[in-house]
N, C-alpha and C positions, 0 to 999 in steps of 0.2 A: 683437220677440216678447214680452218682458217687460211685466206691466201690472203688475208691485210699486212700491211706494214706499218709499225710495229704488230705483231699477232696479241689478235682476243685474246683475255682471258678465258680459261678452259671452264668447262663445263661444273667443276669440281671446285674450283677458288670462288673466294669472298665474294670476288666481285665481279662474278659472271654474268650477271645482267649490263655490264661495259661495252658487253660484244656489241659489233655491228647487227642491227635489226636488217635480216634480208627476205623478211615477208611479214607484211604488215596489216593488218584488218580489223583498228581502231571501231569500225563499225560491230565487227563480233568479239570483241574484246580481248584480241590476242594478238600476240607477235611472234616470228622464228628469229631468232639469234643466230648467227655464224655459229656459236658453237655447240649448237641443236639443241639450245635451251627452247621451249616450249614458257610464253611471258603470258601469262593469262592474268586479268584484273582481279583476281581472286587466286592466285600464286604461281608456282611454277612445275614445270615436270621435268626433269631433267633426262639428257637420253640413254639412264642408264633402269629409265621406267621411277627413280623416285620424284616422289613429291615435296615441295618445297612451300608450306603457308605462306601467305603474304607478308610480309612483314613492314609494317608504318609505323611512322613517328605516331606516340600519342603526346598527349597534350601537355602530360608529366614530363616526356621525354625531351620538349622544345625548349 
């Protein structure tokens, strides 16, 4: 799905939220990722239909 260079990370790695954002609507709290992640401010879907919690630093973590 990816035409960047270097290529996204896929869908399925750590660090899938790295993709490029190519649809963005901060006002509805979501974004599309190159690599059809679904970034919602309350977690993620990835496009194989799973769901991904959000995951934040807590305060212990910092």
């Amino acid at each position: 799905m990816c035409q960047h260079k270097p290529t996204c990370p896929s869908a399925e790695a750590a660090d899938r939220e790295a993709a490029v954002v190519v649809a963005a609507h901060p006002e509805q709290g979501w974004s599309r990722l190159c690599n059809g992640v679904l970034l919602f401010d309350t977690g993620e879907i990835l496009p194989n239909g799973k769901i991904v919690a959000p995951h934040r630093l807590t305060s212990a973590a910092a």
